[in-house]
PyMOL commands that place a pseudoatom at each C-alpha (Angstrom):
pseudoatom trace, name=CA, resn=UNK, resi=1, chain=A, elem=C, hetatm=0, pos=[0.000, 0.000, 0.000]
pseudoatom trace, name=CA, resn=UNK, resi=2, chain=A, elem=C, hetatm=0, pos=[1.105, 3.174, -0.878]
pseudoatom trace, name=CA, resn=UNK, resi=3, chain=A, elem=C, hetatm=0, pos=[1.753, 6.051, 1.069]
pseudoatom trace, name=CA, resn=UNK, resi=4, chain=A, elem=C, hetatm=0, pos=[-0.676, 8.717, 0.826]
pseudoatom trace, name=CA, resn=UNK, resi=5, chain=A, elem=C, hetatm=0, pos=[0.908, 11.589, -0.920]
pseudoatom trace, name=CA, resn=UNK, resi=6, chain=A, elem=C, hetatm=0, pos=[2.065, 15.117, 1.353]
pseudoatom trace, name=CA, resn=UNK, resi=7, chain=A, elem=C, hetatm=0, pos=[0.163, 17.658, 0.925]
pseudoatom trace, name=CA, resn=UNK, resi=8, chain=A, elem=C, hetatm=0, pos=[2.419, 20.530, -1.068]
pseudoatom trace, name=CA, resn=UNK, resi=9, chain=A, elem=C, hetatm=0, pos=[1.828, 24.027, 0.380]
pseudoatom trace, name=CA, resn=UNK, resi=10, chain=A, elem=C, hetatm=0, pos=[-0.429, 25.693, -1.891]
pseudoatom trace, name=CA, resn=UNK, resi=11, chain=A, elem=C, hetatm=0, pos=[1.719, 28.873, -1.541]
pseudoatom trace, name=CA, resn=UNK, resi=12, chain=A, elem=C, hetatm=0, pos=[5.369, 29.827, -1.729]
pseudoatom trace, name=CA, resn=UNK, resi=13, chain=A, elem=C, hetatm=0, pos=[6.928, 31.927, 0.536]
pseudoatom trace, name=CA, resn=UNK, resi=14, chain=A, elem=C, hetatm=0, pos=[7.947, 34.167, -2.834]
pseudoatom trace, name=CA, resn=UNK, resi=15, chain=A, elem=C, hetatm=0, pos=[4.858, 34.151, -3.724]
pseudoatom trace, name=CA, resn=UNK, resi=16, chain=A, elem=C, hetatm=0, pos=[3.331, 35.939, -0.807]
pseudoatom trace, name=CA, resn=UNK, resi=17, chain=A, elem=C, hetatm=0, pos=[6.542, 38.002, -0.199]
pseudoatom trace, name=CA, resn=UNK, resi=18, chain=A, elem=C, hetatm=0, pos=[5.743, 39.838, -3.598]
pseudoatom trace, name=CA, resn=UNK, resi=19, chain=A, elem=C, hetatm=0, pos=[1.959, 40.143, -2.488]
pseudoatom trace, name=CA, resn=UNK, resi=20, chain=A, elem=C, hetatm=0, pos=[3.254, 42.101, 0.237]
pseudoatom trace, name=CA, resn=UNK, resi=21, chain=A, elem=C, hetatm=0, pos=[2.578, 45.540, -1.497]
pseudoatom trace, name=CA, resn=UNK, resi=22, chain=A, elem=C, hetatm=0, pos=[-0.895, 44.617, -1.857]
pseudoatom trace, name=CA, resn=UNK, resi=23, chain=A, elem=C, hetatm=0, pos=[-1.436, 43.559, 1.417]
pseudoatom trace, name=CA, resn=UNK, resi=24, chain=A, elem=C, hetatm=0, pos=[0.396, 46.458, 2.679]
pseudoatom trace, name=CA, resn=UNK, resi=25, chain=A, elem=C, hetatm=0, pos=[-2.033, 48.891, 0.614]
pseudoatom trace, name=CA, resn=UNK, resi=26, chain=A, elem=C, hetatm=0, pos=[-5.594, 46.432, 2.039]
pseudoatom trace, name=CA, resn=UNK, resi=27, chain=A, elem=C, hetatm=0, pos=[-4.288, 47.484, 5.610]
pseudoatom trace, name=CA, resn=UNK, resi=28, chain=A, elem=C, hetatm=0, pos=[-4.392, 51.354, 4.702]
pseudoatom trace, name=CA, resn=UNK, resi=29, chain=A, elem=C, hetatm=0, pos=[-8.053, 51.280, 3.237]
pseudoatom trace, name=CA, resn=UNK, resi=30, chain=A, elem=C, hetatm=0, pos=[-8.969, 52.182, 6.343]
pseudoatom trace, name=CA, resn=UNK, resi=31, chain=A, elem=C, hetatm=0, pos=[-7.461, 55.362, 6.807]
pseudoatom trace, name=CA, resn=UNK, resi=32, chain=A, elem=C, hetatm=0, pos=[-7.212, 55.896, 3.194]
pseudoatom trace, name=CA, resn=UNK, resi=33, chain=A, elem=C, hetatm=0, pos=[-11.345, 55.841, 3.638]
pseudoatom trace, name=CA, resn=UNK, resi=34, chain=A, elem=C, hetatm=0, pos=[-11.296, 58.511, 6.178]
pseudoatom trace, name=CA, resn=UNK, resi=35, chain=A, elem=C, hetatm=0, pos=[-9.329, 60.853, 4.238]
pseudoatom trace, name=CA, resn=UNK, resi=36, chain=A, elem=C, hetatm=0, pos=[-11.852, 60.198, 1.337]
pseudoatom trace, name=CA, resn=UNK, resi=37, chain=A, elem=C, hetatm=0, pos=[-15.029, 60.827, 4.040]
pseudoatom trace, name=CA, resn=UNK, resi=38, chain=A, elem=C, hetatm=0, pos=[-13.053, 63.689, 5.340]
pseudoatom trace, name=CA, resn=UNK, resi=39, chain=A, elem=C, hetatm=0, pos=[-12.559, 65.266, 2.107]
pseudoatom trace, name=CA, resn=UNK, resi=40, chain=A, elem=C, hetatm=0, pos=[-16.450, 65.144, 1.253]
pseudoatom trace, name=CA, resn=UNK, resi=41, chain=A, elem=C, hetatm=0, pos=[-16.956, 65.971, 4.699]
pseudoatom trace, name=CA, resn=UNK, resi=42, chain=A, elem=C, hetatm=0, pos=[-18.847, 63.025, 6.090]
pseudoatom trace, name=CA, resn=UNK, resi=43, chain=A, elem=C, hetatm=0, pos=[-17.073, 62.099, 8.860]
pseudoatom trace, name=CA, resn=UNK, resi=44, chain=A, elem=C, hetatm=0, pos=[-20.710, 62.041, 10.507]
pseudoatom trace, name=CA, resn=UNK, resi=45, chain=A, elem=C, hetatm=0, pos=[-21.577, 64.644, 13.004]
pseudoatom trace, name=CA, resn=UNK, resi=46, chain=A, elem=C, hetatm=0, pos=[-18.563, 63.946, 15.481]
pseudoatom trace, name=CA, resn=UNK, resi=47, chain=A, elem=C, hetatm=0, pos=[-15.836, 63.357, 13.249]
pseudoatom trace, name=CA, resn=UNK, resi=48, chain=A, elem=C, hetatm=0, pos=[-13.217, 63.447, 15.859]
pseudoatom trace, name=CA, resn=UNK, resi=49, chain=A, elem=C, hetatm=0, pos=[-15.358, 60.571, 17.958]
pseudoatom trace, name=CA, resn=UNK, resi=50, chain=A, elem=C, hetatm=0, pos=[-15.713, 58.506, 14.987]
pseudoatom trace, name=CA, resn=UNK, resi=51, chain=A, elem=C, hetatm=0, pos=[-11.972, 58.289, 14.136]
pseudoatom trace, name=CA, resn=UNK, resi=52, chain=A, elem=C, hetatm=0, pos=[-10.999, 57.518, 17.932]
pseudoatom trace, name=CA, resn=UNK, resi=53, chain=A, elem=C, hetatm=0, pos=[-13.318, 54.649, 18.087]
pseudoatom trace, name=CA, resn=UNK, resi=54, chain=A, elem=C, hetatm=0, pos=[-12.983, 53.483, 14.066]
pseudoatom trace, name=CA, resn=UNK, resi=55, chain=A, elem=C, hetatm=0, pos=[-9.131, 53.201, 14.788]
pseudoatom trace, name=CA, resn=UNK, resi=56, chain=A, elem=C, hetatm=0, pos=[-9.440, 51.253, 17.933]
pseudoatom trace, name=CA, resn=UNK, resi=57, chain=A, elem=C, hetatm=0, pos=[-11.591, 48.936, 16.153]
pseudoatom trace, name=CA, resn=UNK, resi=58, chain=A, elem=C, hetatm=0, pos=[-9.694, 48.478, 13.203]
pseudoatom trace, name=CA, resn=UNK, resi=59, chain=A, elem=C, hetatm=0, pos=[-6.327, 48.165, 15.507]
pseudoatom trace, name=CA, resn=UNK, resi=60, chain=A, elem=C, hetatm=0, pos=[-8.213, 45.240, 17.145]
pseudoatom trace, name=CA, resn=UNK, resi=61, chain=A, elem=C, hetatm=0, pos=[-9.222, 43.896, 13.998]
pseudoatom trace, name=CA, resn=UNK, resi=62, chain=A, elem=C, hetatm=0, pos=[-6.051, 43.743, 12.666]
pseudoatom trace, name=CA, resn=UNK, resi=63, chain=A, elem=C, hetatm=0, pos=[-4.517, 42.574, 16.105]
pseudoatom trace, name=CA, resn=UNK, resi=64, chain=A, elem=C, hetatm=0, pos=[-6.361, 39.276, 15.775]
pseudoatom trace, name=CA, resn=UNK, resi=65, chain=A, elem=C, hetatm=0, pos=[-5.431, 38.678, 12.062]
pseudoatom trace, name=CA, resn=UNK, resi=66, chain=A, elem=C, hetatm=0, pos=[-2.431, 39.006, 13.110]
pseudoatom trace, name=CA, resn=UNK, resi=67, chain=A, elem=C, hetatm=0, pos=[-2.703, 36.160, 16.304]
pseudoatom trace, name=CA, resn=UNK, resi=68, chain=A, elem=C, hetatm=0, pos=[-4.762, 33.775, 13.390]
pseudoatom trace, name=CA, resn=UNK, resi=69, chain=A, elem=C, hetatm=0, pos=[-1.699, 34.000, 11.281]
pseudoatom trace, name=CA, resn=UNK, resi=70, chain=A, elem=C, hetatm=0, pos=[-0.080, 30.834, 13.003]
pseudoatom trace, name=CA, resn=UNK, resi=71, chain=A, elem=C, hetatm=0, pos=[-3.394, 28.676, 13.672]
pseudoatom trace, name=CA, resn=UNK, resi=72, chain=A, elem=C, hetatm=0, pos=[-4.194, 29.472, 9.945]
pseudoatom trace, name=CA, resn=UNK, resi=73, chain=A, elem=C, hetatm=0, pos=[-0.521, 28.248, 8.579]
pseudoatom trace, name=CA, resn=UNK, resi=74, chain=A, elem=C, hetatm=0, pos=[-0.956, 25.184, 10.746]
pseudoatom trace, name=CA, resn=UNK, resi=75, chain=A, elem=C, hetatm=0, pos=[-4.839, 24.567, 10.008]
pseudoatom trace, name=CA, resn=UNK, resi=76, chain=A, elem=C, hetatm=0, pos=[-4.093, 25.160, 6.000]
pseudoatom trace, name=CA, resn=UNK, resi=77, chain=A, elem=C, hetatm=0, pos=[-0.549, 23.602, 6.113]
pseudoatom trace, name=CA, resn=UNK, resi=78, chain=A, elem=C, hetatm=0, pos=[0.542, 26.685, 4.356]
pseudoatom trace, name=CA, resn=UNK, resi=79, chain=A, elem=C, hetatm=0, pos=[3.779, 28.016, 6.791]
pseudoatom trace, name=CA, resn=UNK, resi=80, chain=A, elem=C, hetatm=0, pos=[4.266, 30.542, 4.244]
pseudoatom trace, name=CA, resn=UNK, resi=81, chain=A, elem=C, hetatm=0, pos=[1.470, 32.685, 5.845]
pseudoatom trace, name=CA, resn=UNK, resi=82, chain=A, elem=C, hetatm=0, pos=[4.181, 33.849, 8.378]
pseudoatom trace, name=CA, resn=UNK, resi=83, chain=A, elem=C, hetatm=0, pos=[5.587, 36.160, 5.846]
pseudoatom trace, name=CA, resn=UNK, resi=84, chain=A, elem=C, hetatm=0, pos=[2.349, 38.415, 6.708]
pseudoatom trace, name=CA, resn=UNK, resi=85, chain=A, elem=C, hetatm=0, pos=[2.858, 38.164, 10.110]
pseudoatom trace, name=CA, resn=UNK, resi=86, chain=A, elem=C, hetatm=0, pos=[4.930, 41.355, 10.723]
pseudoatom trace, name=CA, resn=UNK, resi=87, chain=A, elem=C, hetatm=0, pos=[3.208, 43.498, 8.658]
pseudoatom trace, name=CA, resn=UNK, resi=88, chain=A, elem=C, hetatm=0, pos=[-0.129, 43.110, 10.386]
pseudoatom trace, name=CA, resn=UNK, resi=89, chain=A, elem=C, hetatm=0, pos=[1.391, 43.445, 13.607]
pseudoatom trace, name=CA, resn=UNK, resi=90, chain=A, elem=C, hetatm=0, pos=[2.870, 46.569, 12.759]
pseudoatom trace, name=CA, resn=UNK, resi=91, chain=A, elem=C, hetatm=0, pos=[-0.189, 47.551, 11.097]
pseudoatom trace, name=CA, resn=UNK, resi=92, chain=A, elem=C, hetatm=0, pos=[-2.089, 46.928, 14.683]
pseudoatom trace, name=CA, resn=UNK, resi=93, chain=A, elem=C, hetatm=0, pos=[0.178, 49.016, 16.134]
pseudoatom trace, name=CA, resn=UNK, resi=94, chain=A, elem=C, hetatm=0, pos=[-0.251, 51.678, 13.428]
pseudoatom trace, name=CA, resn=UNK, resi=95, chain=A, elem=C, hetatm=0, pos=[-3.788, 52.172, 14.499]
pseudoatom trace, name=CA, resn=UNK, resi=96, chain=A, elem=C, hetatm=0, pos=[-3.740, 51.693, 18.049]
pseudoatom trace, name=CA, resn=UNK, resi=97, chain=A, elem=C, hetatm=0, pos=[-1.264, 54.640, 17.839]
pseudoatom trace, name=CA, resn=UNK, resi=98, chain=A, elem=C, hetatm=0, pos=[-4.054, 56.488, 16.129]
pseudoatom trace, name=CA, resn=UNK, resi=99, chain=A, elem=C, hetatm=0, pos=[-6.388, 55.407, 18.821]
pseudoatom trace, name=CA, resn=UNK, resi=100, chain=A, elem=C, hetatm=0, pos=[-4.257, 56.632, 21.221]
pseudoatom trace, name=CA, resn=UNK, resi=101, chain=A, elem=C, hetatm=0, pos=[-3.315, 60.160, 19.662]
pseudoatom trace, name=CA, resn=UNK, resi=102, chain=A, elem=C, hetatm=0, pos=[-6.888, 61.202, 18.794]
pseudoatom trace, name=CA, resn=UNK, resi=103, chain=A, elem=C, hetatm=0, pos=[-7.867, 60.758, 22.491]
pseudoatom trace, name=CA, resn=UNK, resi=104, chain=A, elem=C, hetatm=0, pos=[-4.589, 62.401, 23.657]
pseudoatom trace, name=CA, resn=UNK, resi=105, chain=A, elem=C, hetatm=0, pos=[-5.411, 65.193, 21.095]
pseudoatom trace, name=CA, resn=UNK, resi=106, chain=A, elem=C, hetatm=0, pos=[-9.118, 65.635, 21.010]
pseudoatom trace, name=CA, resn=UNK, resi=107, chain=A, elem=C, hetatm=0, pos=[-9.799, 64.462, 24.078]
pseudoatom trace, name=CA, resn=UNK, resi=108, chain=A, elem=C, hetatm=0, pos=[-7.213, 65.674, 26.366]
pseudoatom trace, name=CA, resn=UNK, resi=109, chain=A, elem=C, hetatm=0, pos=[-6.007, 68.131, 24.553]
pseudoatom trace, name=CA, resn=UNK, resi=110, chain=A, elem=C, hetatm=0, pos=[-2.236, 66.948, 24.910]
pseudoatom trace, name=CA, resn=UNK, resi=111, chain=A, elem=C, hetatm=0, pos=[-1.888, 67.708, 28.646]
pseudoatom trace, name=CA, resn=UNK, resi=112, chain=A, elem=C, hetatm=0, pos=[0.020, 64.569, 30.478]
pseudoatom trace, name=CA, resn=UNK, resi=113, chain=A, elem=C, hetatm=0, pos=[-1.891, 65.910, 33.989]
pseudoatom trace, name=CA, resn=UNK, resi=114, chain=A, elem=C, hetatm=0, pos=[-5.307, 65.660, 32.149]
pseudoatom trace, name=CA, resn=UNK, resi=115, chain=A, elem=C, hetatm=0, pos=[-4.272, 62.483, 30.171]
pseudoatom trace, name=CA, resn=UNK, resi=116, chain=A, elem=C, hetatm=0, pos=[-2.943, 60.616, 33.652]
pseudoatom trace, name=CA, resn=UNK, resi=117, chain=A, elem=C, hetatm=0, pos=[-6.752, 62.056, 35.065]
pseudoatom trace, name=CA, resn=UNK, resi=118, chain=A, elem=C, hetatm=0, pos=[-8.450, 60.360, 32.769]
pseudoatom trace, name=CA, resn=UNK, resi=119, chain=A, elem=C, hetatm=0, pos=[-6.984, 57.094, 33.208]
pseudoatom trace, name=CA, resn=UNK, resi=120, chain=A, elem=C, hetatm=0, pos=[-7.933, 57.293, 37.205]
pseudoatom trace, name=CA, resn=UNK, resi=121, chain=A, elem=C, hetatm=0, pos=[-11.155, 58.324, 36.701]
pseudoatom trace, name=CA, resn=UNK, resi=122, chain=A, elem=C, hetatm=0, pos=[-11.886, 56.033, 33.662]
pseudoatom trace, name=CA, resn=UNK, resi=123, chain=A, elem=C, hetatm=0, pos=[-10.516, 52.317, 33.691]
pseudoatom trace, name=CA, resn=UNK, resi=124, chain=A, elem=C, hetatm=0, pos=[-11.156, 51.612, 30.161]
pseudoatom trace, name=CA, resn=UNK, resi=125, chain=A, elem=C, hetatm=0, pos=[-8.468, 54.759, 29.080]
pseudoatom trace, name=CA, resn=UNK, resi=126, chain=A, elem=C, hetatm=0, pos=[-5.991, 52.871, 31.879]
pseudoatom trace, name=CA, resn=UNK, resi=127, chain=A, elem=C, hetatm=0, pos=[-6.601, 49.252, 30.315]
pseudoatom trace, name=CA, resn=UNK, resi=128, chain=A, elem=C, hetatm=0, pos=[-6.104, 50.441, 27.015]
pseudoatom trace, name=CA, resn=UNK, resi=129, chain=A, elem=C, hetatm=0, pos=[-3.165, 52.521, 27.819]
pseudoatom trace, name=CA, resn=UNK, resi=130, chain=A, elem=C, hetatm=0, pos=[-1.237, 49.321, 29.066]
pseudoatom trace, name=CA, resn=UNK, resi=131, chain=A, elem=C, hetatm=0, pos=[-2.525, 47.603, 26.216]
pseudoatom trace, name=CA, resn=UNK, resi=132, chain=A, elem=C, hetatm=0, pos=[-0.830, 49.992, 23.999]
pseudoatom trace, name=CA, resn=UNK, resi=133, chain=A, elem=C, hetatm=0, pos=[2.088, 49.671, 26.368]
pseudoatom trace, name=CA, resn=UNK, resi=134, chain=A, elem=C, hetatm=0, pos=[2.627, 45.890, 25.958]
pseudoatom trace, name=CA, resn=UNK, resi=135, chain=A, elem=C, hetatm=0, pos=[2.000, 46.265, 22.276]
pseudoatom trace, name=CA, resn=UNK, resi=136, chain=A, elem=C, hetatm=0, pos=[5.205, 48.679, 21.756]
pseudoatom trace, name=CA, resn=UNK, resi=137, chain=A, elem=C, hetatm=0, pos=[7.820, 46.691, 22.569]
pseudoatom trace, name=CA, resn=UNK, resi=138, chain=A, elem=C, hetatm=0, pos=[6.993, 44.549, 20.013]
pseudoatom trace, name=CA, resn=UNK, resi=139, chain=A, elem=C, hetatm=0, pos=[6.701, 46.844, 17.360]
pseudoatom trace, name=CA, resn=UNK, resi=140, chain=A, elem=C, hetatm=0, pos=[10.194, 48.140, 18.610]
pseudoatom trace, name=CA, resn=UNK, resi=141, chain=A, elem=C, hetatm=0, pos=[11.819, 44.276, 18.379]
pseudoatom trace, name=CA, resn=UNK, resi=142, chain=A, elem=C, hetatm=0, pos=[9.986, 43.983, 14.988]
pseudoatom trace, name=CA, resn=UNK, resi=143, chain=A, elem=C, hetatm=0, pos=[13.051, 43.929, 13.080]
pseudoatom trace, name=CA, resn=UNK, resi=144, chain=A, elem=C, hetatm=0, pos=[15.567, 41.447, 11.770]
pseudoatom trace, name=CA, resn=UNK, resi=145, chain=A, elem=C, hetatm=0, pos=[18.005, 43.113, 13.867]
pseudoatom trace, name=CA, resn=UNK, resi=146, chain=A, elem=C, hetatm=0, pos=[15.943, 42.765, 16.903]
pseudoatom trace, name=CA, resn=UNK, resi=147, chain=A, elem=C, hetatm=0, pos=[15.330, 39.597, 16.489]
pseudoatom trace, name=CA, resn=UNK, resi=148, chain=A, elem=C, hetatm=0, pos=[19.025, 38.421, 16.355]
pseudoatom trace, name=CA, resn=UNK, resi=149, chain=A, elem=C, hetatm=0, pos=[19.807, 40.180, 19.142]
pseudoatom trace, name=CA, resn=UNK, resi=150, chain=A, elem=C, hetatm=0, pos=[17.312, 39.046, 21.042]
pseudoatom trace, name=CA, resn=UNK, resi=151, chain=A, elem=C, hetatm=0, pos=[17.573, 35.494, 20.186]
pseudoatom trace, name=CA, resn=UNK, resi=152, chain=A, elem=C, hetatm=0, pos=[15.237, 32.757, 22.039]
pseudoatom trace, name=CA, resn=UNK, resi=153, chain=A, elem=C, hetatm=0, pos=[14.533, 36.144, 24.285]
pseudoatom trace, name=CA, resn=UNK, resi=154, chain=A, elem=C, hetatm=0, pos=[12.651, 37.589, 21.434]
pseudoatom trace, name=CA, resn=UNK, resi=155, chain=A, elem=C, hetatm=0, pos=[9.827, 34.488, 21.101]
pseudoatom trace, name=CA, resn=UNK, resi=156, chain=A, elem=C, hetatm=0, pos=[9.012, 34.794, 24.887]
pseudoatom trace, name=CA, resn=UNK, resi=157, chain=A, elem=C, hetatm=0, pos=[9.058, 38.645, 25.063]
pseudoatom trace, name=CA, resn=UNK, resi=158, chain=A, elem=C, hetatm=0, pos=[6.500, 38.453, 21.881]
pseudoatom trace, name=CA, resn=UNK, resi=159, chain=A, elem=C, hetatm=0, pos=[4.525, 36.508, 24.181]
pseudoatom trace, name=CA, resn=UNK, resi=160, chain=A, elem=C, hetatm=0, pos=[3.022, 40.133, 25.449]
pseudoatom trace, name=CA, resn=UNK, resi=161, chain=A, elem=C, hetatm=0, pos=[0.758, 39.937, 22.159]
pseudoatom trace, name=CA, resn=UNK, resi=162, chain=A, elem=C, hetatm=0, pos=[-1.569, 37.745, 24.397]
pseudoatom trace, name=CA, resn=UNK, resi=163, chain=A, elem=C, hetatm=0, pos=[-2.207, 39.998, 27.380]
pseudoatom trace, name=CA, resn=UNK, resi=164, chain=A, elem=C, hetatm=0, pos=[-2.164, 42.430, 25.007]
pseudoatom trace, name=CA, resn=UNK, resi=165, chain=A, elem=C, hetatm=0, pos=[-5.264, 41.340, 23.299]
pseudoatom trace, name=CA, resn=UNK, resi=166, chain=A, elem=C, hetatm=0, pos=[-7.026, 40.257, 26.334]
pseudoatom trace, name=CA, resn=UNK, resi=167, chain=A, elem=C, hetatm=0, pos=[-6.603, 43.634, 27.399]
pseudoatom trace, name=CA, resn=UNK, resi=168, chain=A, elem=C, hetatm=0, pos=[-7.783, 44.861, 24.396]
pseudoatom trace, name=CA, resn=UNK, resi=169, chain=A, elem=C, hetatm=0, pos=[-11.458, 42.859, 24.357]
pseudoatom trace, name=CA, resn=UNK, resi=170, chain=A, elem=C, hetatm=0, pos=[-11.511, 44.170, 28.010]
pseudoatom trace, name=CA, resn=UNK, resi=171, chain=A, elem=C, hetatm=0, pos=[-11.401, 47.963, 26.837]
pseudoatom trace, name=CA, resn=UNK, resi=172, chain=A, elem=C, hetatm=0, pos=[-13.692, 47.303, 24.349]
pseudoatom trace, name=CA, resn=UNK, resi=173, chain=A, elem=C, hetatm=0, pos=[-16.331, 45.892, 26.487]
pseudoatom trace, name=CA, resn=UNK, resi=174, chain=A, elem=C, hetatm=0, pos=[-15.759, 48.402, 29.028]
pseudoatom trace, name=CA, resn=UNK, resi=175, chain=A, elem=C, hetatm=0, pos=[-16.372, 51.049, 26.071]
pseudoatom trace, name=CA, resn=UNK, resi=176, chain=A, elem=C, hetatm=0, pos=[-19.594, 49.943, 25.067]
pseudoatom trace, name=CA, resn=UNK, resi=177, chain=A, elem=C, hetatm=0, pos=[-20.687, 48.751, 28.383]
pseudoatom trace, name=CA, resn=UNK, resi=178, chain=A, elem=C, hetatm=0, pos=[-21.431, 52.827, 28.904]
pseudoatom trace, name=CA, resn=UNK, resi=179, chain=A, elem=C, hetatm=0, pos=[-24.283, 52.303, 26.156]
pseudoatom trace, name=CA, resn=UNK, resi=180, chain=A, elem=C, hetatm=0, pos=[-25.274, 48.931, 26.895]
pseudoatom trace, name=CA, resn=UNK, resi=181, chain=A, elem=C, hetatm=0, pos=[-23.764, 47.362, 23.473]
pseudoatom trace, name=CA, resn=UNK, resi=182, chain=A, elem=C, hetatm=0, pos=[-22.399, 44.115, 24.162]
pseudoatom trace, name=CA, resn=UNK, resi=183, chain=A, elem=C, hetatm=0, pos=[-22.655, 41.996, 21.069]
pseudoatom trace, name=CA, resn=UNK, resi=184, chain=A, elem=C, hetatm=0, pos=[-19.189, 43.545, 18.600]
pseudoatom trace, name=CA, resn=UNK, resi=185, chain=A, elem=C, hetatm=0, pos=[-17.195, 42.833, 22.659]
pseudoatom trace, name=CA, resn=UNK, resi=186, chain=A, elem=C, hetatm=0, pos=[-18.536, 39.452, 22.531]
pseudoatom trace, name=CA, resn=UNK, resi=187, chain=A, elem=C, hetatm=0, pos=[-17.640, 38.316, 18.787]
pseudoatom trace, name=CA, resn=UNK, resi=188, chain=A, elem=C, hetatm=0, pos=[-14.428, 39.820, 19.136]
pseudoatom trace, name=CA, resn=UNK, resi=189, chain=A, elem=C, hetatm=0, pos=[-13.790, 38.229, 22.593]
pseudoatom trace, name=CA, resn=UNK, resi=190, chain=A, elem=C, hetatm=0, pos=[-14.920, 34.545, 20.661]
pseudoatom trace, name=CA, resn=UNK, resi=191, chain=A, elem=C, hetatm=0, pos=[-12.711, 34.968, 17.962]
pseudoatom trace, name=CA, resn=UNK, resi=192, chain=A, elem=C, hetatm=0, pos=[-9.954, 35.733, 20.779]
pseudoatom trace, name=CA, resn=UNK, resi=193, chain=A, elem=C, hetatm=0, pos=[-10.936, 32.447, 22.658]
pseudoatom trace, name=CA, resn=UNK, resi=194, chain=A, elem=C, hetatm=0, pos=[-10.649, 30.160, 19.569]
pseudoatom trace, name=CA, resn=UNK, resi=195, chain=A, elem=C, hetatm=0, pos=[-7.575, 31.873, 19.009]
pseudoatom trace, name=CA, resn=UNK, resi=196, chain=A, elem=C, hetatm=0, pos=[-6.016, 31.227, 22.064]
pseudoatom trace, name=CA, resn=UNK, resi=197, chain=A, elem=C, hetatm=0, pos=[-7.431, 27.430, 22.575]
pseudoatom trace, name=CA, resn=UNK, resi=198, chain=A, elem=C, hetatm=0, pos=[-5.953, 26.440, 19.141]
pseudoatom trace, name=CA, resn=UNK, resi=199, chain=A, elem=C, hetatm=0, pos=[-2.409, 27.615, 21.155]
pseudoatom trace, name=CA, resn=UNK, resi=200, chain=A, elem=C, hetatm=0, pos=[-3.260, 26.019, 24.085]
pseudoatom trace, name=CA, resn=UNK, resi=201, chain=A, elem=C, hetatm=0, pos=[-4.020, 22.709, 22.417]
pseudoatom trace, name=CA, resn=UNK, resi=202, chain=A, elem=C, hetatm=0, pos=[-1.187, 23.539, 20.272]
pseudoatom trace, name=CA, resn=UNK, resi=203, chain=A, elem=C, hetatm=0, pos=[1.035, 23.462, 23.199]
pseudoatom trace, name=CA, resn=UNK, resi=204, chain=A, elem=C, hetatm=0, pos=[-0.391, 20.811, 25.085]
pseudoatom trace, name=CA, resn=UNK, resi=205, chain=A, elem=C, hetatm=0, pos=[0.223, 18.395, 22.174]
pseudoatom trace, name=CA, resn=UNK, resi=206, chain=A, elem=C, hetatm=0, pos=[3.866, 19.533, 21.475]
pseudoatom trace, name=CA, resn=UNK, resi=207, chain=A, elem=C, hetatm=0, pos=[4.449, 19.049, 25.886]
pseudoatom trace, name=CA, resn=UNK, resi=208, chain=A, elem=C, hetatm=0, pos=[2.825, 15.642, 25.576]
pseudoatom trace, name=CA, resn=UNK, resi=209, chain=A, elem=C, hetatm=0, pos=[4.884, 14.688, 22.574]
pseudoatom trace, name=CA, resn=UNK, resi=210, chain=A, elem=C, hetatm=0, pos=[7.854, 15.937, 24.173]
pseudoatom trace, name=CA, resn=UNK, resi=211, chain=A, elem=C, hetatm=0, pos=[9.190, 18.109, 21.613]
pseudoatom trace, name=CA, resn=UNK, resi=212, chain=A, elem=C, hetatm=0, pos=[11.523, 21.152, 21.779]
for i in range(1, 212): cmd.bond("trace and resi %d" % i, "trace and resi %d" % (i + 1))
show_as sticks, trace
zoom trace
């Protein structure tokens, strides 16, 4: 009897590399469509509103593309899918930076005393400030470079995307707990669960197994 044949990845890892640009242009749509809703003014009647919570969506959005990268590669048997990897994570960041400067901006109007405030007086602007917190080292050690220097060190400190998007689903529900809109906190917070079961099984197969 013959063995059944392997299953050949479906994509090269040149192959995505060189889709890069486009995926790298499919992240920006996003902003690229507020620019177009700001230049025929419809950025609805609280424009500055809608961007800070549009940007913290999308930066959550993004964020957990970013975790299904490995469960997809492993699901799909495609490893090249890691080649996207960085680029979303980065692109996360990239909006959660957004998030972060509208309601500095906007909000607080730049001023560290109002800024440090708001995060004791509201516990979703604290949450999602340590969020953003744990998310930039990791955009820092993003790099080639970083990760050479960092060696095995860089894998556990990359860990911090986890908390990071726990803390994340936590903000959110604490943002639309205020108007009693629970349902976008709760998909989001599934898709995090699956997410993060896949690992766990993940790593409680490679333990059991034994393997490095």
């Amino acid at each position: 009897m013959t063995p059944a044949p392997s299953r050949r990845p479906l994509w090269r890892t040149s192959t995505l590399q060189r889709l890069r640009p486009l995926l790298f242009v499919l992240c920006l749509v996003p902003a690229l469509r507020w620019l177009w809703l700001a230049w025929q003014a419809q950025l609805t009647a609280n424009p500055q509103e809608f961007l800070i919570r549009s940007s913290g969506l999308w930066a959550l959005i993004i964020l957990l593309v970013t975790l299904g990268i490995t469960p997809a590669r492993r699901l799909l048997k495609q490893p090249a899918l890691l080649v996207w990897r960085r680029m979303l994570g980065l692109f996360s960041f990239f909006y959660t930076l957004l998030h972060m400067a509208g309601w500095a901006l906007w909000e607080r109007g730049l001023s560290v005393t109002a800024m440090g405030q708001d995060m004791m007086q509201r516990p979703f602007i604290l949450i999602g400030t340590v969020a953003t917190a744990a998310l930039l080292p990791l955009a820092i050690t993003s790099t080639n470079g970083w990760i050479k220097r960092l060696g095995k060190g860089w894998k556990q400190l990359h860990q911090l995307i986890y908390p990071a998007a726990l803390l994340s689903i936590w903000h959110f529900w604490l943002v639309r707990s205020g108007k009693n809109d629970y349902m976008d906190p709760i998909v989001y917070g599934l898709i995090l669960a699956v997410l993060l079961l896949s690992r766990w099984q993940r790593g409680n197969t490679r333990r059991k197994k034994n393997l490095p």
